[in-house]
CHARMM-style PDB file with segment names, atoms N, HN, CA, C and O in Angstrom:
ATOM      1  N   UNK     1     119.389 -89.752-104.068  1.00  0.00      PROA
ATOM      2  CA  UNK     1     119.417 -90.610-102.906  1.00  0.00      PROA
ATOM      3  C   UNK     1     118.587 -89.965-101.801  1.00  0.00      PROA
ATOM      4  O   UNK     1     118.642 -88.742-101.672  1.00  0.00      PROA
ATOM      5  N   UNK     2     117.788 -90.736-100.958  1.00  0.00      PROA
ATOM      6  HN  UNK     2     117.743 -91.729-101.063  1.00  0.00      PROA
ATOM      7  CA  UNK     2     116.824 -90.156 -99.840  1.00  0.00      PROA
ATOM      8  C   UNK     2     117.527 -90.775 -99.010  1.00  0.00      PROA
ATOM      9  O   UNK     2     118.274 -91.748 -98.903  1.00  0.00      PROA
ATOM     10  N   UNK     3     116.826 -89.463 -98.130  1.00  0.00      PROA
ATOM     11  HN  UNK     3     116.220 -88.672 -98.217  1.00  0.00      PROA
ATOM     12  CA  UNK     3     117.529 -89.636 -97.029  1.00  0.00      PROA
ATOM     13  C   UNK     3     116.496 -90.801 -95.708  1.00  0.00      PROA
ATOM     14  O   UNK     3     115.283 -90.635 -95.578  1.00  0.00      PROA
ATOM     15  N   UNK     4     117.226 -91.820 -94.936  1.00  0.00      PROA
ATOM     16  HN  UNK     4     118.211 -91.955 -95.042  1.00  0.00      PROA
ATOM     17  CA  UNK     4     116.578 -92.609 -94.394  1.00  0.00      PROA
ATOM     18  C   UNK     4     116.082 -91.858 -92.867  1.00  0.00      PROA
ATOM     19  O   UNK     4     116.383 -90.681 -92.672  1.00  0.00      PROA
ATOM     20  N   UNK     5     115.506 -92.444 -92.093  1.00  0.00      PROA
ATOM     21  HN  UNK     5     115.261 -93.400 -92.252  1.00  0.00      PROA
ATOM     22  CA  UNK     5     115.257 -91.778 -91.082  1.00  0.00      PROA
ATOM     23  C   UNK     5     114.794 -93.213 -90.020  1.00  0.00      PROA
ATOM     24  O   UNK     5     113.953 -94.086 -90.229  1.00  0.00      PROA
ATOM     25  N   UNK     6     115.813 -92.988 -88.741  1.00  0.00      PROA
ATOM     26  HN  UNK     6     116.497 -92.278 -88.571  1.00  0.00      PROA
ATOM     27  CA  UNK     6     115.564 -94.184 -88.260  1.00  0.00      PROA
ATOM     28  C   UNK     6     114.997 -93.637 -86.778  1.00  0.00      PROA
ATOM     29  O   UNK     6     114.826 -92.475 -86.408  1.00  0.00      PROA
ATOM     30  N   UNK     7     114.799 -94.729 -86.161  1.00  0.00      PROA
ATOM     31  HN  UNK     7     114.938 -95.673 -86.462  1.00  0.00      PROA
ATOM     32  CA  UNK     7     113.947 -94.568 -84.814  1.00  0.00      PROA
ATOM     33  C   UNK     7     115.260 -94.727 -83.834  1.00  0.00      PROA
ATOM     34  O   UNK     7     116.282 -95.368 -84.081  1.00  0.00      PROA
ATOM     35  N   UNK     8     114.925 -93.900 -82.552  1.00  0.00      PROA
ATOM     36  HN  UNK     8     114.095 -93.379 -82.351  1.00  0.00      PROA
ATOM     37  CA  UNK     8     115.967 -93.939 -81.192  1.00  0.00      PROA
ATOM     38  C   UNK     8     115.970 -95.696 -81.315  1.00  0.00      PROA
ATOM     39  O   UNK     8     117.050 -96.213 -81.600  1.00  0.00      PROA
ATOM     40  N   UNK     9     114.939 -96.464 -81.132  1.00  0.00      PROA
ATOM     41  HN  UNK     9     114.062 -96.044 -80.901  1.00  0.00      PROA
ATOM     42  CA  UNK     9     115.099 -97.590 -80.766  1.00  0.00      PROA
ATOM     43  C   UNK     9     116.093 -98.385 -81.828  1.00  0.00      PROA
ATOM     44  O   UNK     9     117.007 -99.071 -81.370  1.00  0.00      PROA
ATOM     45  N   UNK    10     115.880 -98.271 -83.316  1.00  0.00      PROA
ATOM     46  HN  UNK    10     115.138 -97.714 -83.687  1.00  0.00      PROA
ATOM     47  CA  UNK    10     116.188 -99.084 -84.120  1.00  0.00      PROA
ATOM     48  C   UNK    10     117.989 -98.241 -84.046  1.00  0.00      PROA
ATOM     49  O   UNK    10     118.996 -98.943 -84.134  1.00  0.00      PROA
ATOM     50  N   UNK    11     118.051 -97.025 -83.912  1.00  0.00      PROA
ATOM     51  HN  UNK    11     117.233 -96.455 -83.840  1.00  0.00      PROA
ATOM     52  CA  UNK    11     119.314 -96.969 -83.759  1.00  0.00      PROA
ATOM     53  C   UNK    11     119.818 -97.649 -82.272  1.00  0.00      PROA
ATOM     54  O   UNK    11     120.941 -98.154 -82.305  1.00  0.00      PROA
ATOM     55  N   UNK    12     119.353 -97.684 -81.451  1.00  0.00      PROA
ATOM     56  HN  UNK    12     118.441 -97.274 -81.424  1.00  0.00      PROA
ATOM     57  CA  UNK    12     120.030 -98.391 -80.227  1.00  0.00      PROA
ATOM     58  C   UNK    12     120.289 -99.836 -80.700  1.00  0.00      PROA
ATOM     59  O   UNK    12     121.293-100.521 -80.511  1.00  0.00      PROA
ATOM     60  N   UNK    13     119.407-100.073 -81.212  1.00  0.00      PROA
ATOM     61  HN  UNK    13     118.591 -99.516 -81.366  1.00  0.00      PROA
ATOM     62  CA  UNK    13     119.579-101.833 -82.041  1.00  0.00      PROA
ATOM     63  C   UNK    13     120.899-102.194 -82.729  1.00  0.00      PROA
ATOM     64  O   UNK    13     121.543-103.234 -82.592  1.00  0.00      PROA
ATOM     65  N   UNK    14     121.163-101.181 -83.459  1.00  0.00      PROA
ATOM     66  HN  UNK    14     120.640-100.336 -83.570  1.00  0.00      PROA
ATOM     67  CA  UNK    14     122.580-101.414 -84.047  1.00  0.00      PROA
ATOM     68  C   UNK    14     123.583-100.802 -83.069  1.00  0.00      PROA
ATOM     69  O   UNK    14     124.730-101.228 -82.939  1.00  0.00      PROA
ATOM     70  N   UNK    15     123.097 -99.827 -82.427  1.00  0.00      PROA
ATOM     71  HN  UNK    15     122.165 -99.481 -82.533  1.00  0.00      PROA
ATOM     72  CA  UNK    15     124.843 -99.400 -81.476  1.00  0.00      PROA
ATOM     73  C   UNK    15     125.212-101.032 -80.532  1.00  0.00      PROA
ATOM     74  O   UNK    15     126.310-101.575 -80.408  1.00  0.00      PROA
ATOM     75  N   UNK    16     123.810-101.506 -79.964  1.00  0.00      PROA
ATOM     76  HN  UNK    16     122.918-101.065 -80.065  1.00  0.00      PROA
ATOM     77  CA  UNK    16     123.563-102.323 -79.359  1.00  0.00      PROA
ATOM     78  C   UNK    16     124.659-103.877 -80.022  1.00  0.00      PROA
ATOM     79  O   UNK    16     125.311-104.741 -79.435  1.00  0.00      PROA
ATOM     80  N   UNK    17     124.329-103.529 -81.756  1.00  0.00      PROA
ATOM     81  HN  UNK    17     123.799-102.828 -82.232  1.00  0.00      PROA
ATOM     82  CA  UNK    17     124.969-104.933 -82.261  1.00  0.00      PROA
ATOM     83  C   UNK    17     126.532-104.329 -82.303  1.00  0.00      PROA
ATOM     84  O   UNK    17     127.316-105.215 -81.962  1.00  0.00      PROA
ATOM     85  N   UNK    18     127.049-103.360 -82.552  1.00  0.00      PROA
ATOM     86  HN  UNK    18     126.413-102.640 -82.829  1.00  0.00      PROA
ATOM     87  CA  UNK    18     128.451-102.860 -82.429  1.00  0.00      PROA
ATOM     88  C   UNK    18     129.179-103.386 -81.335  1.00  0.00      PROA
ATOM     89  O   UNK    18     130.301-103.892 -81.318  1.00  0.00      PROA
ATOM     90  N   UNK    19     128.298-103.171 -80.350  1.00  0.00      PROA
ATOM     91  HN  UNK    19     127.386-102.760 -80.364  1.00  0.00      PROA
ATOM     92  CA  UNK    19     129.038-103.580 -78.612  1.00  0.00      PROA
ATOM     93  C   UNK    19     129.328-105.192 -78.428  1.00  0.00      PROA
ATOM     94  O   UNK    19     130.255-105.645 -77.758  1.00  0.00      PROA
ATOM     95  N   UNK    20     128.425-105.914 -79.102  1.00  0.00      PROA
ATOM     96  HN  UNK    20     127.672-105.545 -79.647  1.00  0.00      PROA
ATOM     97  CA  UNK    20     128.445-106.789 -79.083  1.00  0.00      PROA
ATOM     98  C   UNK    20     129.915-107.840 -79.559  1.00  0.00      PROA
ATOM     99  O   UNK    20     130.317-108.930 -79.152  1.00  0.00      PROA
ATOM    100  N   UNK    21     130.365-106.961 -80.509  1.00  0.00      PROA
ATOM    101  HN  UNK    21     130.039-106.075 -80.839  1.00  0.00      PROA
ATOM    102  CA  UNK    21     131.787-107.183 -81.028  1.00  0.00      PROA
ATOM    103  C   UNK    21     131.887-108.932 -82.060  1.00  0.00      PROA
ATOM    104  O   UNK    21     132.828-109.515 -82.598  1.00  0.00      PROA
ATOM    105  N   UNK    22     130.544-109.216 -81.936  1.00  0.00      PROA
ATOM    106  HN  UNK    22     129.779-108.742 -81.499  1.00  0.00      PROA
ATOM    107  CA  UNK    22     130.528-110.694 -82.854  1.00  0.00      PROA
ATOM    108  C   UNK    22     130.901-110.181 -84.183  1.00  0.00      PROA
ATOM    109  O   UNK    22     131.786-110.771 -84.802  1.00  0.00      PROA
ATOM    110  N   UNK    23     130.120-108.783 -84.870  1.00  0.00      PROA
ATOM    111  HN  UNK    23     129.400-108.304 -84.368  1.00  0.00      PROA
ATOM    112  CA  UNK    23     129.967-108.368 -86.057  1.00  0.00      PROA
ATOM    113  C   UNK    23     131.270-107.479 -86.377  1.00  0.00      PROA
ATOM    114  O   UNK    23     131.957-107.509 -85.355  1.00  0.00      PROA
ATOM    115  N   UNK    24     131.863-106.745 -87.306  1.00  0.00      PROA
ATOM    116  HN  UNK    24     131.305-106.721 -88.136  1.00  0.00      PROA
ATOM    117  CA  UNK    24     132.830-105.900 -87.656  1.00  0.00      PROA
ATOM    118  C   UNK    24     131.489-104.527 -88.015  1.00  0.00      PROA
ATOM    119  O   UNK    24     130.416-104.919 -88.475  1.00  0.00      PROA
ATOM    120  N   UNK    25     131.683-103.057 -87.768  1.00  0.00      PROA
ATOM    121  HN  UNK    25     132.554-102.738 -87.394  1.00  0.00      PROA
ATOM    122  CA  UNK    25     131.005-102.137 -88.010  1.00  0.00      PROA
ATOM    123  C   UNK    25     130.332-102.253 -89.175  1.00  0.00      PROA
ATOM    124  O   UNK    25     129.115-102.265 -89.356  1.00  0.00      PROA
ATOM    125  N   UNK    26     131.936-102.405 -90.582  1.00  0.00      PROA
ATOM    126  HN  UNK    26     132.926-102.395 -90.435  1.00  0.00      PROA
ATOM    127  CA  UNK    26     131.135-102.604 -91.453  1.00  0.00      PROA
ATOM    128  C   UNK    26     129.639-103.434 -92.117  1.00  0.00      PROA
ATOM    129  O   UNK    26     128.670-103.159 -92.825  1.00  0.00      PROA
ATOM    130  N   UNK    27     130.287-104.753 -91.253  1.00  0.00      PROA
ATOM    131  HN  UNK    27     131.074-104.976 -90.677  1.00  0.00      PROA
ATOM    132  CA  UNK    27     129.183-106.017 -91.808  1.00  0.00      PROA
ATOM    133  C   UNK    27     127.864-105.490 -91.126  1.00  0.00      PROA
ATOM    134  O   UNK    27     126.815-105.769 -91.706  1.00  0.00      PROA
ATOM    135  N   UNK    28     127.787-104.653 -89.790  1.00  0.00      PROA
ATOM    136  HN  UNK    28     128.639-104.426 -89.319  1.00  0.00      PROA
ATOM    137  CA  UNK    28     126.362-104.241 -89.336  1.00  0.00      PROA
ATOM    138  C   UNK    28     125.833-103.515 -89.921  1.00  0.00      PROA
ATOM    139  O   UNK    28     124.649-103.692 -90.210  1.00  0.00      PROA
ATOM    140  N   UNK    29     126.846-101.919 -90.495  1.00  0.00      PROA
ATOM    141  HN  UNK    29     127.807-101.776 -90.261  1.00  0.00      PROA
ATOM    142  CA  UNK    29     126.249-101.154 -91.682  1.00  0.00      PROA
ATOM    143  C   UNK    29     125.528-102.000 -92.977  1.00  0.00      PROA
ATOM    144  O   UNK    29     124.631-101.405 -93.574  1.00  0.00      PROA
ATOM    145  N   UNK    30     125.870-103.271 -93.393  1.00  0.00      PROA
ATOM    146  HN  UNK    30     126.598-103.754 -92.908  1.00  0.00      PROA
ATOM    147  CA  UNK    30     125.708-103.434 -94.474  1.00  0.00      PROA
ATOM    148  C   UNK    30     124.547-104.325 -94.492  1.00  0.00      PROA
ATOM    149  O   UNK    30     123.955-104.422 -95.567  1.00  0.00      PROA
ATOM    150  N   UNK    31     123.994-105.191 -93.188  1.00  0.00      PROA
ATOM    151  HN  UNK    31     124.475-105.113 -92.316  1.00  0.00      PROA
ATOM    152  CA  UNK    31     122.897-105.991 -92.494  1.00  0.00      PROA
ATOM    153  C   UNK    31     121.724-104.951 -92.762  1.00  0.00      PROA
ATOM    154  O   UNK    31     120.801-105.046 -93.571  1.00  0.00      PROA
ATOM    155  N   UNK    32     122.104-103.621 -91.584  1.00  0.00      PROA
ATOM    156  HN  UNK    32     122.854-103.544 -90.927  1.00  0.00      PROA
ATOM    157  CA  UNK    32     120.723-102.667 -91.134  1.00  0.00      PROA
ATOM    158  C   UNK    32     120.879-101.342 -92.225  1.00  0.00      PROA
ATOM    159  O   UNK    32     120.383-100.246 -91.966  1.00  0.00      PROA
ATOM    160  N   UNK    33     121.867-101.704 -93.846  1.00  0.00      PROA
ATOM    161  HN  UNK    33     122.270-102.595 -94.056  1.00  0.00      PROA
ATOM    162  CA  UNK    33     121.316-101.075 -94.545  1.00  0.00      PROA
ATOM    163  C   UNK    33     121.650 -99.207 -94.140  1.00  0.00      PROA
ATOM    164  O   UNK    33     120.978 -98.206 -94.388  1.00  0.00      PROA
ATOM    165  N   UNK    34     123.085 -99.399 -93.378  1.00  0.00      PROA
ATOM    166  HN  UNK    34     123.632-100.212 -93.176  1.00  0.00      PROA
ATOM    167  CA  UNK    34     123.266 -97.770 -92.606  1.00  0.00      PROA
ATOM    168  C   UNK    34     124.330 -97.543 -92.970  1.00  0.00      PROA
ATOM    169  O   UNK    34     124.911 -98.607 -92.759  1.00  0.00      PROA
ATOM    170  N   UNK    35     125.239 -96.674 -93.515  1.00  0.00      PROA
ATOM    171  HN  UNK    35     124.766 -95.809 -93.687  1.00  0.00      PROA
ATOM    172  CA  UNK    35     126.312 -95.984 -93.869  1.00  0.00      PROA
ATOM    173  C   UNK    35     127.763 -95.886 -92.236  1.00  0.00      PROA
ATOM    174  O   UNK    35     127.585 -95.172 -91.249  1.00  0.00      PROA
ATOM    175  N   UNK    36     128.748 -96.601 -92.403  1.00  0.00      PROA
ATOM    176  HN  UNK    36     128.892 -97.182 -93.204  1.00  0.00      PROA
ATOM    177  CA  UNK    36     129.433 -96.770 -92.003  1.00  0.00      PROA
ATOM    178  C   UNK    36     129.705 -95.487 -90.745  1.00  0.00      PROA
ATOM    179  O   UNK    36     129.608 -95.485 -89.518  1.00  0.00      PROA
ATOM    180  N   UNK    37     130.035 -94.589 -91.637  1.00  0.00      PROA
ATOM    181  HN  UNK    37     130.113 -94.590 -92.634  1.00  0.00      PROA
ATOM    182  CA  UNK    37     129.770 -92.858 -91.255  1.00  0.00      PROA
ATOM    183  C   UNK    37     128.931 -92.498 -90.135  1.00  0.00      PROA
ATOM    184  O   UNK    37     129.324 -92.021 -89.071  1.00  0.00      PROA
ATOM    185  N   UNK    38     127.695 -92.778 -90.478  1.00  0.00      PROA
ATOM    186  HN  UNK    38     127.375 -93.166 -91.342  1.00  0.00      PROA
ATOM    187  CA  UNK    38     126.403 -92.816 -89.881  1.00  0.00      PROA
ATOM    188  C   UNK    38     126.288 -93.511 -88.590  1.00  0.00      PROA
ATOM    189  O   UNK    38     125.691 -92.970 -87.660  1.00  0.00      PROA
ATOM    190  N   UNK    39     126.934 -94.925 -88.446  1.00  0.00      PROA
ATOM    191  HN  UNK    39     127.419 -95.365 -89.202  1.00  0.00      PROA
ATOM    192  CA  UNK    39     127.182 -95.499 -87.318  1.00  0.00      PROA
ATOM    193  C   UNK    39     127.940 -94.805 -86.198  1.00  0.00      PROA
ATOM    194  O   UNK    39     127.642 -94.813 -85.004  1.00  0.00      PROA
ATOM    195  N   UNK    40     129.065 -94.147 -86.838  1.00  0.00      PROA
ATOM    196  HN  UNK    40     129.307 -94.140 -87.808  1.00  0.00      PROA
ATOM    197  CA  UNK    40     130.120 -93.650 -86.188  1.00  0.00      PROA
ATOM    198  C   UNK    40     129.606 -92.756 -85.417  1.00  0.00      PROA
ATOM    199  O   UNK    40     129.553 -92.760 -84.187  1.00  0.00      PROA
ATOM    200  N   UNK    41     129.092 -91.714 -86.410  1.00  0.00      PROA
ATOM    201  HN  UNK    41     129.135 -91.710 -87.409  1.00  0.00      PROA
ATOM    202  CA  UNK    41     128.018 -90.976 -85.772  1.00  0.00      PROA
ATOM    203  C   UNK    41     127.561 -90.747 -84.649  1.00  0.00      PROA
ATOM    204  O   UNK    41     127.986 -89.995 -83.772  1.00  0.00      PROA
ATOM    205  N   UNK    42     126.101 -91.834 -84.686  1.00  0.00      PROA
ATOM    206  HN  UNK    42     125.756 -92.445 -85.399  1.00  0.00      PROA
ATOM    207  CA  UNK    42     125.753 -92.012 -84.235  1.00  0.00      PROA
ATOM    208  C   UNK    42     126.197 -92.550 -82.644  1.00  0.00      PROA
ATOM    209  O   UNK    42     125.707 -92.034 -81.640  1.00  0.00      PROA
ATOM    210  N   UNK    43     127.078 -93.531 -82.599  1.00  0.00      PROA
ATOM    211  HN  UNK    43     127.476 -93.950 -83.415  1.00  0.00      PROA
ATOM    212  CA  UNK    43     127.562 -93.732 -81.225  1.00  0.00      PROA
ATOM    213  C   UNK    43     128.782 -92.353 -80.314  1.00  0.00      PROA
ATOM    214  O   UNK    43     128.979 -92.342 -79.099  1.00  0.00      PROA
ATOM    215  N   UNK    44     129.426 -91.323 -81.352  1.00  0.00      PROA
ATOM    216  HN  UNK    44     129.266 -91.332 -82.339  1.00  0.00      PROA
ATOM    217  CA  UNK    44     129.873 -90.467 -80.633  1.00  0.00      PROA
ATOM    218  C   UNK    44     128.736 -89.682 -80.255  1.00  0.00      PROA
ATOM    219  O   UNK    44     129.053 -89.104 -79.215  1.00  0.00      PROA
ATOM    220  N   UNK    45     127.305 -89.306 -80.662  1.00  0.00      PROA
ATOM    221  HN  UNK    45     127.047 -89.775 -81.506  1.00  0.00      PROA
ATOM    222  CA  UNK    45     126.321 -88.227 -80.185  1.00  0.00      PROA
ATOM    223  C   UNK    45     125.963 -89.309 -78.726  1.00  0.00      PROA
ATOM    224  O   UNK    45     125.802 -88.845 -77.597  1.00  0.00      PROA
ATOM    225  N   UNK    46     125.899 -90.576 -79.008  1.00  0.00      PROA
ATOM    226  HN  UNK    46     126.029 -90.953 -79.925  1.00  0.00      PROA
ATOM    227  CA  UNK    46     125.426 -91.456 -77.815  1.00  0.00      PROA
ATOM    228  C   UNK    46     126.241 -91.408 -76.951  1.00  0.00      PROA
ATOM    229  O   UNK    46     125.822 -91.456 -75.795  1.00  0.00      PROA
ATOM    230  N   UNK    47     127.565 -91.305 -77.168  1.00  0.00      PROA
ATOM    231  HN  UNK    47     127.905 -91.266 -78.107  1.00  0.00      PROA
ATOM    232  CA  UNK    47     128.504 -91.186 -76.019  1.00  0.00      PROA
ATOM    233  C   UNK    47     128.657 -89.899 -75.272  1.00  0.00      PROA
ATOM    234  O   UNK    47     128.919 -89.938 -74.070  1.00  0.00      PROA
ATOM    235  N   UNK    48     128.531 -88.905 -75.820  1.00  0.00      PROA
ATOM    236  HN  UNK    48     128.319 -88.873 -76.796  1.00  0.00      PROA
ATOM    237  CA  UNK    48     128.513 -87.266 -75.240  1.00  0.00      PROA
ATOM    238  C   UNK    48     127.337 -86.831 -74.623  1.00  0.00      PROA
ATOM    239  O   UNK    48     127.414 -86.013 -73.706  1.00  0.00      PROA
ATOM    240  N   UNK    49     125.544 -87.554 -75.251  1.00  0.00      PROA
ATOM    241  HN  UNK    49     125.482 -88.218 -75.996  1.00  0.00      PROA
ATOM    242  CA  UNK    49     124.699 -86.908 -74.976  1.00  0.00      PROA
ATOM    243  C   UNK    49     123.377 -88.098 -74.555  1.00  0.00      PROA
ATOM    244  O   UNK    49     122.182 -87.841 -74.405  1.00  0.00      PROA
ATOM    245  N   UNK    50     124.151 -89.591 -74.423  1.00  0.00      PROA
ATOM    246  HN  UNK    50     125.121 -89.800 -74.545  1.00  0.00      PROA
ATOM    247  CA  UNK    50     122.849 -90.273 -74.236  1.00  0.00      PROA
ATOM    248  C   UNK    50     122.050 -90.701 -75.356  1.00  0.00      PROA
ATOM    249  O   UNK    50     122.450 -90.898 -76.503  1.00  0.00      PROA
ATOM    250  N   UNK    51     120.444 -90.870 -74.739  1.00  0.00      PROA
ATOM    251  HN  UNK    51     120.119 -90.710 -73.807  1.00  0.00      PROA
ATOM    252  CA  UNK    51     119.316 -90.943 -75.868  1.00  0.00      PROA
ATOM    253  C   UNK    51     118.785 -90.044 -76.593  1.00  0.00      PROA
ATOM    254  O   UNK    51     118.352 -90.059 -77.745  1.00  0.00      PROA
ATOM    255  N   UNK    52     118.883 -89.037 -75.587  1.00  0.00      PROA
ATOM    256  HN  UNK    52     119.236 -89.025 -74.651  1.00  0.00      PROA
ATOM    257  CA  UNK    52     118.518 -87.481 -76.255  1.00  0.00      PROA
ATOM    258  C   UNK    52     119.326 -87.212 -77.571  1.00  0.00      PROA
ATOM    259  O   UNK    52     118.877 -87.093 -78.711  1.00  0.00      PROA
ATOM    260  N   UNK    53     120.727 -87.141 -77.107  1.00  0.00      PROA
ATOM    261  HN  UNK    53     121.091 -87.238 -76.180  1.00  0.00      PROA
ATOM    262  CA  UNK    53     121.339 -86.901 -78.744  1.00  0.00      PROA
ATOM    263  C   UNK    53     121.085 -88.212 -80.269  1.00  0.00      PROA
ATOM    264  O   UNK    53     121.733 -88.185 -81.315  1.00  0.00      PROA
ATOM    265  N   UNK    54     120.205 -89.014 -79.986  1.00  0.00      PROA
ATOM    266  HN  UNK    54     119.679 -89.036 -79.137  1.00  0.00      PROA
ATOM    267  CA  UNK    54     120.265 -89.934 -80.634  1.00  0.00      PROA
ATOM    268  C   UNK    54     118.365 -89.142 -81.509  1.00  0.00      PROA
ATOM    269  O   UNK    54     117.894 -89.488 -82.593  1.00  0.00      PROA
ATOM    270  N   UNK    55     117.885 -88.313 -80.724  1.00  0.00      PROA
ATOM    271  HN  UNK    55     118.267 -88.033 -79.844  1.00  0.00      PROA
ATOM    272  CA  UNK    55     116.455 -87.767 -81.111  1.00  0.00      PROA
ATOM    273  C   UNK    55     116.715 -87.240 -82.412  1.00  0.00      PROA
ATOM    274  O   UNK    55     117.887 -87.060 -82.743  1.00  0.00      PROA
ATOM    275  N   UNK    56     115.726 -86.953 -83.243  1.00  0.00      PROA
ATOM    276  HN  UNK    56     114.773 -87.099 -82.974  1.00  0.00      PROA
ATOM    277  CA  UNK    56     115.851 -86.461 -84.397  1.00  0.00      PROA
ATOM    278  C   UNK    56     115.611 -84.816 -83.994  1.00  0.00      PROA
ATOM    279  O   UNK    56     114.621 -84.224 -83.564  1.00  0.00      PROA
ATOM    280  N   UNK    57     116.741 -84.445 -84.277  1.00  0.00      PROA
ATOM    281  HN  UNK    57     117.545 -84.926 -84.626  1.00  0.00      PROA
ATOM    282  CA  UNK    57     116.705 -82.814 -84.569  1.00  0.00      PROA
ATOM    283  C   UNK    57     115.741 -81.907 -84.888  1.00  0.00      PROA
ATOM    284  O   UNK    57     115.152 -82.654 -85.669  1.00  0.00      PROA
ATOM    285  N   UNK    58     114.969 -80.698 -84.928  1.00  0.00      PROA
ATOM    286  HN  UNK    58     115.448 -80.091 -84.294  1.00  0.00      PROA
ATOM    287  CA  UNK    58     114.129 -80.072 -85.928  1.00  0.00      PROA
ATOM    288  C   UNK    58     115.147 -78.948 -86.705  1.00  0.00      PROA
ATOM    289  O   UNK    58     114.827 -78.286 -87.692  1.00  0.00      PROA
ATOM    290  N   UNK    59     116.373 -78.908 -86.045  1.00  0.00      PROA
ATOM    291  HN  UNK    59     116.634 -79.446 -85.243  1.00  0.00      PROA
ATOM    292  CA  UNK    59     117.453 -77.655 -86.511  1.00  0.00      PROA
ATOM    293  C   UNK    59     118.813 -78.811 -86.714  1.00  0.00      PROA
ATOM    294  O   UNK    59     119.336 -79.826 -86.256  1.00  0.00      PROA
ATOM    295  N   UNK    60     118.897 -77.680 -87.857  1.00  0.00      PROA
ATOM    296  HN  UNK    60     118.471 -76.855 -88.229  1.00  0.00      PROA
ATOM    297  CA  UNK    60     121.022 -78.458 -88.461  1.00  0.00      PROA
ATOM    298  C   UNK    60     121.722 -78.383 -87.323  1.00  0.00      PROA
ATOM    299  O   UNK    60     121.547 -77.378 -86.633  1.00  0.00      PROA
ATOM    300  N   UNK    61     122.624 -79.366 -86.888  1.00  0.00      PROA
ATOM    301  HN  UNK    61     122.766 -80.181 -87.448  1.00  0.00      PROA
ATOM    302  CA  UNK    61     123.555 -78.431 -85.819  1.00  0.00      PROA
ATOM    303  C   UNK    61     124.861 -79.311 -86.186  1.00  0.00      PROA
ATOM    304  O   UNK    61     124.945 -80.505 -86.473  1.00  0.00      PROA
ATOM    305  N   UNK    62     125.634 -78.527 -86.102  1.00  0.00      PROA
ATOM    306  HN  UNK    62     125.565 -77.556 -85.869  1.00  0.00      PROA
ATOM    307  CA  UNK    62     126.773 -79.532 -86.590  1.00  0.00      PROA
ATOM    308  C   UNK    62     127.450 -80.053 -85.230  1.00  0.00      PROA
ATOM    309  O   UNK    62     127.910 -79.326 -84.349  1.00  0.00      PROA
ATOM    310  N   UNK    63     127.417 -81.527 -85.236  1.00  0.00      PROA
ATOM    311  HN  UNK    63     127.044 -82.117 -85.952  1.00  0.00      PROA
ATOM    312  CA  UNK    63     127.746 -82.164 -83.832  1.00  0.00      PROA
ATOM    313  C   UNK    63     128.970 -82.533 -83.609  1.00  0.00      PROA
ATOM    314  O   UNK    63     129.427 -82.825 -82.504  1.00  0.00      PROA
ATOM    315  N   UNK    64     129.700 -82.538 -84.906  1.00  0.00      PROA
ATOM    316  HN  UNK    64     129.328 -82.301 -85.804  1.00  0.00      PROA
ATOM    317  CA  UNK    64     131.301 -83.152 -85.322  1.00  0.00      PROA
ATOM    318  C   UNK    64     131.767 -81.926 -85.928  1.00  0.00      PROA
ATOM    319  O   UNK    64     131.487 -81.499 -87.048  1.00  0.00      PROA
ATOM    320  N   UNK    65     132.626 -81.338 -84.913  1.00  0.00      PROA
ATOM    321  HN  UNK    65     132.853 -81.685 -84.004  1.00  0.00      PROA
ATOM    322  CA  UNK    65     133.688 -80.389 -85.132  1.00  0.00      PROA
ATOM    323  C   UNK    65     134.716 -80.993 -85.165  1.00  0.00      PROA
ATOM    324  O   UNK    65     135.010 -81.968 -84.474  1.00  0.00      PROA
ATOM    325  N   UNK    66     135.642 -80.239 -86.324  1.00  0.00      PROA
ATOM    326  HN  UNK    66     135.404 -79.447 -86.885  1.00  0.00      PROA
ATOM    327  CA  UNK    66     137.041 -80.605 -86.643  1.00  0.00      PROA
ATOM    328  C   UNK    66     138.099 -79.884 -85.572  1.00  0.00      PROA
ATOM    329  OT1 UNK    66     139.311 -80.072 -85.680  1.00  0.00      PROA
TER     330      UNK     66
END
């Protein structure tokens, strides 16, 4: 499995359809083709850090501590 790689914008597109609340998470994961997980993700780095945390990394960092 490869790994996908999306754009700040195209991820704002889906946090964007989340807020919207017409769709359920899942049914947007399964539209834009993104892992449920991944969504989740994605909107806690958006909530702590903005657009910046939404940038693609050049280093691992683990952003979700238990």
């Amino acid at each position: 499995m490869s790994k996908r790689s999306y754009s700040v914008d195209k991820k704002l597109e889906i946090l964007r359809a989340c807020e919207t609340g017409n769709q359920t998470i899942s049914q947007i994961a399964s539209i834009y083709m993104v892992n449920v997980k991944t969504i989740s993700e994605w909107k806690y780095v958006f909530s702590e850090y903005g657009i910046e945390g939404l940038k693609e990394s050049t280093t691992w960092k683990n952003i979700l501590r238990n």
